[in-house]
C-alpha positions as CSV (number, residue, x, y, z in Angstrom):
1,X,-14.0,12.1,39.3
2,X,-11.5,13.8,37.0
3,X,-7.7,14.3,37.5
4,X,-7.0,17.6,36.4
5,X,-3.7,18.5,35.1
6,X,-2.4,19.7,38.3
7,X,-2.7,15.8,39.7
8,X,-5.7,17.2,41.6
9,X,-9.3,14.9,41.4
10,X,-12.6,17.2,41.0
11,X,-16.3,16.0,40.3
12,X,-17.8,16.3,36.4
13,X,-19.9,19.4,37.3
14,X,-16.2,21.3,37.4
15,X,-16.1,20.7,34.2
16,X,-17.9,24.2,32.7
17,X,-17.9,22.9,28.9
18,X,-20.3,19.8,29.9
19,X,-23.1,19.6,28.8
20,X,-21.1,19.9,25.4
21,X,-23.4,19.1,22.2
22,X,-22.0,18.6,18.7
23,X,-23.8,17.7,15.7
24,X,-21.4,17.0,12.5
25,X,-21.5,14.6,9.4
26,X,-19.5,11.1,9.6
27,X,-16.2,11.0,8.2
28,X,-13.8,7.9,7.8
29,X,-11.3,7.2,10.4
30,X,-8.0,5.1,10.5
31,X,-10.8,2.2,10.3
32,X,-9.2,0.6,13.1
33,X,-12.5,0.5,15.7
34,X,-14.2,-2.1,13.6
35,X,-11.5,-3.8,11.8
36,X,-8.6,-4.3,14.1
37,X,-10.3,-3.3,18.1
38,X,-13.9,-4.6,17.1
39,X,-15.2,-1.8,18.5
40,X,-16.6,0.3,15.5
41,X,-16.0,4.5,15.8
42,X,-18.4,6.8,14.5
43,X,-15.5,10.0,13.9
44,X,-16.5,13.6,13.5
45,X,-14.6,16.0,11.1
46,X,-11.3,17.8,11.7
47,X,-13.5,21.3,12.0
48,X,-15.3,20.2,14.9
49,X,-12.1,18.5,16.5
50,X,-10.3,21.5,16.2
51,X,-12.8,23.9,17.5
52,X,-13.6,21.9,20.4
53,X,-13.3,24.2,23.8
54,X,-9.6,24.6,25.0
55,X,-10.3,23.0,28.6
56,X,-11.3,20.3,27.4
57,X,-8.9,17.2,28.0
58,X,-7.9,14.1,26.2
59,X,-9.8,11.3,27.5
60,X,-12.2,9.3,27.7
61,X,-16.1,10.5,27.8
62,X,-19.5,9.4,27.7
63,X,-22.8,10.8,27.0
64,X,-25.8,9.9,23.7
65,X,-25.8,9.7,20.4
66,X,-28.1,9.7,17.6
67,X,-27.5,8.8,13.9
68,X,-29.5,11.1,11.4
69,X,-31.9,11.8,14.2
70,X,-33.2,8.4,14.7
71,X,-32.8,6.6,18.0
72,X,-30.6,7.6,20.6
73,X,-28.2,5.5,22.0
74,X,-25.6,5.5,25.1
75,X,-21.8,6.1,23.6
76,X,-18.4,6.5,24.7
77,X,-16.0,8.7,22.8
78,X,-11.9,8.9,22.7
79,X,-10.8,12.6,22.2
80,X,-7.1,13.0,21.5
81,X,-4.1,11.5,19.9
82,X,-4.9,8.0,20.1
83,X,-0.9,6.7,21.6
84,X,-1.1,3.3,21.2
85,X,-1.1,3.7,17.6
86,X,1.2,7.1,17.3
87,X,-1.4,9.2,15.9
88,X,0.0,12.8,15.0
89,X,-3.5,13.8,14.6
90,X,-5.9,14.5,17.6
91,X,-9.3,12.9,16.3
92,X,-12.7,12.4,17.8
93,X,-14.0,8.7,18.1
94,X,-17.8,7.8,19.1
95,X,-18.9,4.5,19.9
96,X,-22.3,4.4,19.8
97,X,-23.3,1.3,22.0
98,X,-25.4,-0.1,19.3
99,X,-25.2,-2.6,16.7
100,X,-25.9,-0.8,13.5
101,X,-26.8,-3.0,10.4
102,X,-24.0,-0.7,8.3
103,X,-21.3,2.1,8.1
104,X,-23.2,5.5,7.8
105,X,-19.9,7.5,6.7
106,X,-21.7,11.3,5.7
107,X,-25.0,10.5,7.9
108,X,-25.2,13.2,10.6
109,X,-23.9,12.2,14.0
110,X,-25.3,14.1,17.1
111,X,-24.0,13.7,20.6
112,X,-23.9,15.3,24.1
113,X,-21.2,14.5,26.1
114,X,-22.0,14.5,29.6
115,X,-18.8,12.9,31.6
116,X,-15.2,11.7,32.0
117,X,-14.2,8.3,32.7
118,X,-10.2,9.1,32.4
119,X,-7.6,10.4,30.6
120,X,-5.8,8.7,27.5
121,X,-3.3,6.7,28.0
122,X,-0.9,4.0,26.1
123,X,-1.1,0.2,26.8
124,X,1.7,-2.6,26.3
125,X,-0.4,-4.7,24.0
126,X,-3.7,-4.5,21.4
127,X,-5.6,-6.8,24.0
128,X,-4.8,-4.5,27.5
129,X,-6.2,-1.8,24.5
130,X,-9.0,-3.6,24.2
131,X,-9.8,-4.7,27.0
132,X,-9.8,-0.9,28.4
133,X,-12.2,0.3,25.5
134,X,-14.4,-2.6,26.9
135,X,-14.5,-1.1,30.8
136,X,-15.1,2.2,29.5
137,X,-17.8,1.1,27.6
138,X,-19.2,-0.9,30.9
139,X,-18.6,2.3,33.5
140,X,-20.5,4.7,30.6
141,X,-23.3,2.5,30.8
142,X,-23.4,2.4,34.2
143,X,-23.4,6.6,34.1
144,X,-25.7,7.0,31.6
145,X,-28.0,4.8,34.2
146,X,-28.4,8.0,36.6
147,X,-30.9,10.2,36.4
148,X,-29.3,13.3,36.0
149,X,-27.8,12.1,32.4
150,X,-30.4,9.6,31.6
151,X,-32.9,12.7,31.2
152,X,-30.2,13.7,28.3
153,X,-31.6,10.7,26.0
154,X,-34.9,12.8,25.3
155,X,-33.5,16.1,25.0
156,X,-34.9,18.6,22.6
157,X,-31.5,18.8,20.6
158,X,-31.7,15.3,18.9
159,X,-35.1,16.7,17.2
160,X,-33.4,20.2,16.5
161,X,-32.8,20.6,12.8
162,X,-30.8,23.8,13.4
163,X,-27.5,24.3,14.5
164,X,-26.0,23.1,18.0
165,X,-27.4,24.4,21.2
């Protein structure tokens, strides 16, 4: 369920922009996932934050991802303004639920985001933070689980080598 701005709740499929895919090149971050939370980000460029579609909130999310079109992995993803740490830029952030050997900074980063979890929020302390990062992480696993989005995994856009569908 999603609580829309209007305090009302409504299911994912009111959500017209999902299925959203994005495909962009890595860029560095405030290299605060896997230095400071333990929980390393994969971020996508300004462009692609800024031309995201205009209903879509600040939140949490969930969906796949795949790293220069190898394997794809469940992920969770932060889209907004980040307001435990101030941020006066809205960014992008992917975990991809995977332990990579390396940073792959400039490899291409593809994703379909299928859900919400919730909204962004601020927290007291770096652990309730982190310890919020790590339930998201648990009830995106748990989504990805279903049918209707595990079918997403082997979709014919993670092989594409042209532009977003």
């Amino acid at each position: 369920m999603v609580l829309t701005r209007q305090g009302r709740q409504v299911s994912n499929s009111a959500l017209p922009f999902l299925p959203l895919f994005l495909r962009a090149a890595v860029v560095k971050g405030m290299r605060r996932g896997g230095k400071e939370l333990g929980i390393p980000t994969a971020n996508f460029p300004t462009s692609v934050v800024d031309n995201l579609p205009e209903t879509i909130s600040t939140g949490i999310y969930y969906g796949w991802a795949s790293v220069d079109r190898g394997p794809v992995y469940k992920m969770v993803m932060s889209i907004g303004w980040n307001p435990f740490y101030n941020n006066t830029k809205k960014s992008m952030e992917t975990h991809i639920i995977h332990t990579f050997e390396s940073d792959f900074y400039g490899s291409e980063l593809s994703v379909v985001i299928l859900g919400f979890i919730r909204p962004e929020r601020n927290y007291p302390s770096l652990e309730s933070l982190i310890e919020a990062i790590h339930s998201d992480i648990k009830e995106a696993e748990q989504a990805l689980e279903k049918t209707e989005n595990k079918e997403y995994a082997s979709h014919s856009f993670f092989n594409k080598t042209d532009d977003c569908t």
